[in-house]
MARLO-442180 format. One record per residue: residue number from 1; x, y, z of N, C-alpha, C in turn. Coordinates in steps of 0.001 Angstrom, whole numbers, padded with zeros to 6 digits, always signed. Example, Ala and Ser with C-alpha at 12.3 -4.5 7.8 and 13.67 -1.06 7.14 Angstrom:
NODE,k,n.px,n.py,n.pz,ca.px,ca.py,ca.pz,c.px,c.py,c.pz
NODE,1,+013190,-005690,+007800,+012300,-004500,+007800,+013200,-003300,+007800
NODE,2,+012850,-002250,+007080,+013670,-001060,+007140,+012900,+000030,+007870
! end
This chain:
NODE,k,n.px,n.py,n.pz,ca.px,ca.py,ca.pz,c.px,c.py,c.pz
NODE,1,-120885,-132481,-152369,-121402,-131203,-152666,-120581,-130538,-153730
NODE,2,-121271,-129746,-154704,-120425,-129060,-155733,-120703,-128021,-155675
NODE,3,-120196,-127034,-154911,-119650,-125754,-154741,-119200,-125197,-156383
NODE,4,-119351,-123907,-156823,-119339,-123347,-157713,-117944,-122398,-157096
NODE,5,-117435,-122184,-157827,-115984,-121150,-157241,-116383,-119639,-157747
NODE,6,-116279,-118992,-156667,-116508,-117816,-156752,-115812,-116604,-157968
NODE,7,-116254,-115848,-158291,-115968,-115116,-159478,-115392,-113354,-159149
NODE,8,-114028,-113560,-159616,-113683,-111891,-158836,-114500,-111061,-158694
NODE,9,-115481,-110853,-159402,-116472,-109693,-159300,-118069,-109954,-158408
NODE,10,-117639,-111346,-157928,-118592,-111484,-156873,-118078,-111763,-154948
NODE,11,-119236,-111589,-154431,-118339,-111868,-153324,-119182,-113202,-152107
NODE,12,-118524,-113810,-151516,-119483,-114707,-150775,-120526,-114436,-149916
NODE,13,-121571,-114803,-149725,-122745,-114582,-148855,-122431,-114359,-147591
NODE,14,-121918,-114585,-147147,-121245,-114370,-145496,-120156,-113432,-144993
NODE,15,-119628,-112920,-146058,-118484,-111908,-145994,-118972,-110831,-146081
NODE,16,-118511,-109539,-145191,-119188,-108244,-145513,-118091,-106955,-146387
NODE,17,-119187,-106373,-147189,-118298,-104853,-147474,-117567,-104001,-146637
NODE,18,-116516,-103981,-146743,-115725,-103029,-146295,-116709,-101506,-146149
NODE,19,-117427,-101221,-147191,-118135,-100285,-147000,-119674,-099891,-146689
NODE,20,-120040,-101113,-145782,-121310,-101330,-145757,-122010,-101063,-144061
NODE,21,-120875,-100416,-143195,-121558,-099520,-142347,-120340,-099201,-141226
NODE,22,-120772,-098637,-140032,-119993,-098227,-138980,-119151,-099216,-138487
NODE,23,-118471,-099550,-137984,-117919,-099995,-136743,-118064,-099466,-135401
NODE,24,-118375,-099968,-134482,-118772,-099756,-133186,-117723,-098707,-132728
NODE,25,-116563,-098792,-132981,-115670,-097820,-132463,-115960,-096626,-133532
NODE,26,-115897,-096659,-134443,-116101,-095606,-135465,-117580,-095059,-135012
NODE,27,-118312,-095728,-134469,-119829,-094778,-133858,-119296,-094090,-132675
NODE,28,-118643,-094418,-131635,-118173,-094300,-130858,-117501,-092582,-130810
NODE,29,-116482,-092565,-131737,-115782,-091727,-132109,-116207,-090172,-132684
NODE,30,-117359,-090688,-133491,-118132,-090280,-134107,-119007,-089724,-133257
NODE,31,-119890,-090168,-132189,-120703,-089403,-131116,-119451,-088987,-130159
NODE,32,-118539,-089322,-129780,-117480,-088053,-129274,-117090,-086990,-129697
NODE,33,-117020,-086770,-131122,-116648,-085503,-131674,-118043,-084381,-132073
NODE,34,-119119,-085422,-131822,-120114,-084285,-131948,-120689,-083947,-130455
NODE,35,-119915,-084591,-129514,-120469,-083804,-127759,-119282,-082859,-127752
NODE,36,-118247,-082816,-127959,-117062,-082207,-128172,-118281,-081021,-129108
NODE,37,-118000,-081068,-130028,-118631,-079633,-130644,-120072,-079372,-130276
NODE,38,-120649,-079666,-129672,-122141,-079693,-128869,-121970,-079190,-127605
NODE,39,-120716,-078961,-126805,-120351,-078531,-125561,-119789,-077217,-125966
NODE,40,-118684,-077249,-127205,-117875,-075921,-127657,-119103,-074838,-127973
NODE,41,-120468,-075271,-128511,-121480,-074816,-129206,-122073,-073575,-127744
NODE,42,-122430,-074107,-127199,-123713,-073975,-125833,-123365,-072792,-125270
NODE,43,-121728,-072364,-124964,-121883,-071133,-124723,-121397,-070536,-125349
NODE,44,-121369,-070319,-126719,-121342,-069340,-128030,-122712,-068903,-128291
NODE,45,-123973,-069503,-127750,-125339,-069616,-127980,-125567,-068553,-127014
NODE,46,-125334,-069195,-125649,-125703,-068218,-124695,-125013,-067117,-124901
NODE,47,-124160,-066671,-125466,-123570,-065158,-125608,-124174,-064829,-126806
NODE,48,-124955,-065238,-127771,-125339,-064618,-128682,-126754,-064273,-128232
NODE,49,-127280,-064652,-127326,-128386,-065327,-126992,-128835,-063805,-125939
NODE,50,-127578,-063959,-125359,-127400,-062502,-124465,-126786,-061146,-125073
NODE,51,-126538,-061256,-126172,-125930,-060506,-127025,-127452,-059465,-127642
NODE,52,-128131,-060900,-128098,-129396,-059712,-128830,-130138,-059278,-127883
NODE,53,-130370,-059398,-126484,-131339,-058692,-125588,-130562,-057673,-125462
NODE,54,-129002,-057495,-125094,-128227,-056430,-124985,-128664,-055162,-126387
NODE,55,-128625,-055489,-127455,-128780,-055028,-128295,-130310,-054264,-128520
NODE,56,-131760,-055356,-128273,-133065,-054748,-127794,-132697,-053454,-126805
NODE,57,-132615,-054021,-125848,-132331,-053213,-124385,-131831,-051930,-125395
NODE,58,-130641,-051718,-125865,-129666,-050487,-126229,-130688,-050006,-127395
NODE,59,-131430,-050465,-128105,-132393,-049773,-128784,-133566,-049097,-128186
NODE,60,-133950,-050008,-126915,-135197,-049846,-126133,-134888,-048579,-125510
NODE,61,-134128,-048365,-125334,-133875,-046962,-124359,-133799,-045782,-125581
NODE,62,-133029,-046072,-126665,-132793,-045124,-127486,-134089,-044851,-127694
NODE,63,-134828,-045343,-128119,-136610,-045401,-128431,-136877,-043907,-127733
NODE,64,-137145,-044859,-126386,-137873,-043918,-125296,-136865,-042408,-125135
NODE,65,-135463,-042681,-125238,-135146,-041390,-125436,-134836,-040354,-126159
NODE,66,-134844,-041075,-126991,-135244,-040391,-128519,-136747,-039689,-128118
NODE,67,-138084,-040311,-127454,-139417,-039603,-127469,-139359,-038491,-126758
NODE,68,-138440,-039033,-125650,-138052,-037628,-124468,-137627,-036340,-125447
NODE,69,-137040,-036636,-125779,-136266,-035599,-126404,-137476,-034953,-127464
NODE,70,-138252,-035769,-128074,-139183,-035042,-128967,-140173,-034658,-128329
NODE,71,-140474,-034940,-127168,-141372,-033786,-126184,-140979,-032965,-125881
NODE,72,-139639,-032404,-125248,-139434,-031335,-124524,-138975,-030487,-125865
NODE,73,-138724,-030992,-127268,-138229,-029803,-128137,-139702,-029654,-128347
NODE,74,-140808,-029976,-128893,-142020,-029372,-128835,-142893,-028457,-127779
NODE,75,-142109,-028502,-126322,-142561,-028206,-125334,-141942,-027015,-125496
NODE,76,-140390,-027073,-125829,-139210,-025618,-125768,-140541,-024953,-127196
NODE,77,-140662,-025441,-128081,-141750,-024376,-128813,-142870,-024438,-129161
NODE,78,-143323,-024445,-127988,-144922,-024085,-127656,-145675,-024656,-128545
NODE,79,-145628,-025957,-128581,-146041,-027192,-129772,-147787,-027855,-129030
NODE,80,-146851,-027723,-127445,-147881,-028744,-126383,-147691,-027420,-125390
NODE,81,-148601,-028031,-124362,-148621,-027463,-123050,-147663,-028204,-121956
NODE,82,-147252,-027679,-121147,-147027,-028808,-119750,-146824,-027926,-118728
NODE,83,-147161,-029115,-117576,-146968,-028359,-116372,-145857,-027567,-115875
NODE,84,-146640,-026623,-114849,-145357,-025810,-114424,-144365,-026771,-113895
NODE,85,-142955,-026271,-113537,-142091,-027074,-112744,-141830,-028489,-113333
NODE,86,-142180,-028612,-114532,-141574,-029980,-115417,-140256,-029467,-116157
NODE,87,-139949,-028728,-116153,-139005,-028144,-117309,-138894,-028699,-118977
NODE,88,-140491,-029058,-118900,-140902,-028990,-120058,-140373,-030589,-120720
NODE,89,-140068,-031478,-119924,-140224,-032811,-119915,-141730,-033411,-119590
NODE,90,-141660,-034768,-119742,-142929,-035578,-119896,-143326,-036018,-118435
NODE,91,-144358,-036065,-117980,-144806,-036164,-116379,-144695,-037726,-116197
NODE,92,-144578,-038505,-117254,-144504,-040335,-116958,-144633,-040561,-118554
NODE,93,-143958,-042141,-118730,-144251,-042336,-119859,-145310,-042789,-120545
NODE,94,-146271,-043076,-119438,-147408,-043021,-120059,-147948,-041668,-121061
NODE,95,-147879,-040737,-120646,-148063,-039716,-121576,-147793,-039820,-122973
NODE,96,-146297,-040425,-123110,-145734,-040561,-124080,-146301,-041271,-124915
NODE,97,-147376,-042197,-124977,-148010,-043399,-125340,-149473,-042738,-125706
NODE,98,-149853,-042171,-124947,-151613,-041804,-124882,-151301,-040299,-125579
NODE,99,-150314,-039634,-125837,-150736,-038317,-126660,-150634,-037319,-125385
NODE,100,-150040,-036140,-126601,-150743,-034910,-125824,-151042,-033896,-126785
NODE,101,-152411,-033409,-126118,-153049,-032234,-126858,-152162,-031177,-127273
NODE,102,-152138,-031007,-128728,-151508,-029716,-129460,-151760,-028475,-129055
NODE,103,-151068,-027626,-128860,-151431,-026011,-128540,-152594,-025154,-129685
NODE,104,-153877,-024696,-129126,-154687,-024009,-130025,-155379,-025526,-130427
NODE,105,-155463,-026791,-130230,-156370,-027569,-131139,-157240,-028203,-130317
NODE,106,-158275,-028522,-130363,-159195,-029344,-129564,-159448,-030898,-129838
NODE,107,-158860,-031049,-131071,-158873,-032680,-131035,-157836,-033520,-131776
NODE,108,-156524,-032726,-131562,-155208,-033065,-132099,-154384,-033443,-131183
NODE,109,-153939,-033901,-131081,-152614,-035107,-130035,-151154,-035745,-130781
NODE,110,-150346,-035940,-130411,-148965,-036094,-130792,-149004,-037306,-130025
NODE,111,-148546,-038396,-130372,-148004,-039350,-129856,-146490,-039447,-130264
NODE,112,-145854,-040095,-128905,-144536,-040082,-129405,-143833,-041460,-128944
NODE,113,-144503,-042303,-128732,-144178,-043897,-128408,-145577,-044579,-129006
NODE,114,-145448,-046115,-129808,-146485,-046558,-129815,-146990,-047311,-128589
NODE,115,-146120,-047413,-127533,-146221,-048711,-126709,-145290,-048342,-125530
NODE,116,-145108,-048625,-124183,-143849,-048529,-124034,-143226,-050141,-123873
NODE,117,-141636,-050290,-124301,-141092,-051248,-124338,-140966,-052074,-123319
NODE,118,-140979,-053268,-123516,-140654,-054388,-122576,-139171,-054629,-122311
NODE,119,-138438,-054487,-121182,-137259,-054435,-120845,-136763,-055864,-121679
NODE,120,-135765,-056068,-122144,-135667,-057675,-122109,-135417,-058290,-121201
NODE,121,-134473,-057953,-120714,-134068,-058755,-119162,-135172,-058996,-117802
NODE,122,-135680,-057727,-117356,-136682,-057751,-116714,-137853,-058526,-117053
NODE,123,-138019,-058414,-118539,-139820,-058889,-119055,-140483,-058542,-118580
NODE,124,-140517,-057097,-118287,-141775,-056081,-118132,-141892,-054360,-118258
NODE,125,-142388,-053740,-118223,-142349,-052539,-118762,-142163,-051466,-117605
NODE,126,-141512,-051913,-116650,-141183,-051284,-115229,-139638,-051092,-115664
NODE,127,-139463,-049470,-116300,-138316,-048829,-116047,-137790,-047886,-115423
NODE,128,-136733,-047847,-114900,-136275,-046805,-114071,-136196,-045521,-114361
NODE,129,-137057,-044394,-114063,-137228,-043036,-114290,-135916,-042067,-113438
NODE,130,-136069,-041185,-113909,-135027,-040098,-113111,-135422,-038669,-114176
NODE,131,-136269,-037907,-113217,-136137,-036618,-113240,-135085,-035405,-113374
NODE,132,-135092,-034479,-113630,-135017,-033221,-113629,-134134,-032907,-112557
NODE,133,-134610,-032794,-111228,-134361,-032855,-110014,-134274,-033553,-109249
NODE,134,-133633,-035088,-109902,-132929,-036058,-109364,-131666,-036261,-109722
NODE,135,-130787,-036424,-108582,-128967,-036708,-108868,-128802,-037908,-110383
NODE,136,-128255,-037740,-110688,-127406,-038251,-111956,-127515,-039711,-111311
NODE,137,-127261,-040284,-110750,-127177,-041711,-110068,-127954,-042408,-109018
NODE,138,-129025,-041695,-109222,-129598,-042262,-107920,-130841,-043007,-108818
NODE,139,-131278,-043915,-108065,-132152,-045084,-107980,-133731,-044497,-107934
NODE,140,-133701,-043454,-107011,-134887,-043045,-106860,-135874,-042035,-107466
NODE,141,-136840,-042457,-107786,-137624,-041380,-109213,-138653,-039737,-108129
NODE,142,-137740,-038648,-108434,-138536,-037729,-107466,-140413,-037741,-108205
NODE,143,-140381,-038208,-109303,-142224,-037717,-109678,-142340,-036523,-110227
NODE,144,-141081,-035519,-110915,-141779,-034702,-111140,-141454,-034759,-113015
NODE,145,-140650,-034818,-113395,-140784,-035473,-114775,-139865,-036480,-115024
NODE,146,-139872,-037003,-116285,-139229,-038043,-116587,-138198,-037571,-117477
NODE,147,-137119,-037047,-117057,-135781,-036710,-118040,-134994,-037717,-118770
NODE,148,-134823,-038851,-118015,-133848,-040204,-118321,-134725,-041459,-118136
NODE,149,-134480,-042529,-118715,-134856,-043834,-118443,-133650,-044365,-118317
NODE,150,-134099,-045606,-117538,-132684,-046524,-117306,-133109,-048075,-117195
NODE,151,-132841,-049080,-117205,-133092,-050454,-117407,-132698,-050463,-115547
NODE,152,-133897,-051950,-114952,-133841,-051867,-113629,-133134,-053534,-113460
NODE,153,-132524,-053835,-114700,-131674,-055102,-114531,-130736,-055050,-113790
NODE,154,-130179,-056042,-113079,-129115,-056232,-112262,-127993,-056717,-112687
NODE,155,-128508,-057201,-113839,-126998,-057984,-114350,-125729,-057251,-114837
NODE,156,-124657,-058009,-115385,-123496,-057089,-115885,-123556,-057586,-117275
NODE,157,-123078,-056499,-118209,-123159,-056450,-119638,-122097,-057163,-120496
NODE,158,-122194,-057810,-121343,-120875,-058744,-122168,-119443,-057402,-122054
NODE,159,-120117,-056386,-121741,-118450,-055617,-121921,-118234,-054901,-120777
NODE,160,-118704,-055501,-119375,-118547,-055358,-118395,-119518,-054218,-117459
NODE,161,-119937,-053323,-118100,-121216,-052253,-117692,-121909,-053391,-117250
NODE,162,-122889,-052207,-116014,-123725,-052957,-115629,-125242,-052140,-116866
NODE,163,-126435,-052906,-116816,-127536,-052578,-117817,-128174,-051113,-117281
NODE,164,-127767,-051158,-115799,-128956,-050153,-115061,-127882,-048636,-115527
NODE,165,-126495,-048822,-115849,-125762,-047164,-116302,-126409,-046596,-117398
NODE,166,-126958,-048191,-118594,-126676,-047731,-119881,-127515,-046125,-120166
! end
C-alpha cells in the first residue's frame, strides 16, 4: 500500500479538532452552571412577580381613594346631593362607577371611577369598606358610607405590612 504522507496543513481522517465540539464533561459543567443560575433566578422572579401586584394594589386603592375624596369635596359644595347621615361620603362604590346626578340638572352625572378595580391578590372586586362610623380597625363595614377602602388580602407585604393596613 502507498500511503501519501500527510501535509502540515492537513489533518488525518480519523483524528478530531480540538475545536469541533463539547466534551461530555464540559456539557456536564455547562448544564450545572445554568441550574445553578436557573435556581438563583426563581426567586428574584417571584419577588418581582409579587412586587408588581404590590405596586397595582398601592395604586388600586389610591384610585378609589382619590374618587372618595372627589365625592365628598363636591358633596362639601353642593356639586351633588347625598343622603342624610352620610357625611357627605359615597353610599357604596358602586355609585362611584354609575354616576351621580349634578345639583339643578336633569341629565348630568359625574362619574368618578371607570370600573371598580380588581384586587390583585384577591382577583376580585370584593373590597373592604369602612365607614364614617366605623372604628379605624375594624373589619366590619357599618353600611352607612364608604369613607376608606382596604384590600381583604391576608398576606404580608415584601416590607413586612400586612395588604389589609395599606
Amino acid at each position: 500500500m502507498n500511503r501519501k504522507p500527510h501535509s502540515p496543513g492537513t489533518r488525518a481522517s480519523g483524528a478530531r479538532s480540538a475545536s469541533s465540539g463539547m466534551t461530555l464533561l464540559e456539557l456536564i459543567v455547562a448544564c450545572g452552571i445554568l441550574l445553578v443560575l436557573a435556581t438563583a433566578a426563581m426567586p428574584l422572579t417571584r419577588v418581582l412577580i409579587i412586587s408588581r401586584k404590590e405596586r397595582m394594589l398601592r395604586y388600586d386603592l389610591r384610585e378609589m381613594r382619590d374618587a372618595i375624596d372627589r365625592y365628598k369635596d363636591d358633596a362639601d359644595n353642593n356639586l351633588i346631593q347625598v343622603q342624610a347621615g352620610t357625611e357627605g361620603y359615597p353610599p357604596d362604590l358602586d355609585s362611584l362607577v354609575e354616576g351621580v346626578q349634578l345639583t339643578g340638572t336633569q341629565d348630568k352625572k359625574v362619574h368618578y371611577l371607570r370600573s371598580i378595580p380588581t384586587d390583585p391578590f384577591t382577583q376580585n372586586t370584593d373590597w373592604g369598606l369602612r365607614s364614617v362610623q366605623d372604628d379605624p380597625d375594624t373589619t366590619a363595614w357599618g353600611g352607612q358610607d364608604v369613607f376608606d377602602v382596604y384590600s381583604k388580602a391576608t398576606g404580608t407585604a415584601l416590607d413586612g405590612t400586612k395588604y389589609s393596613d395599606w
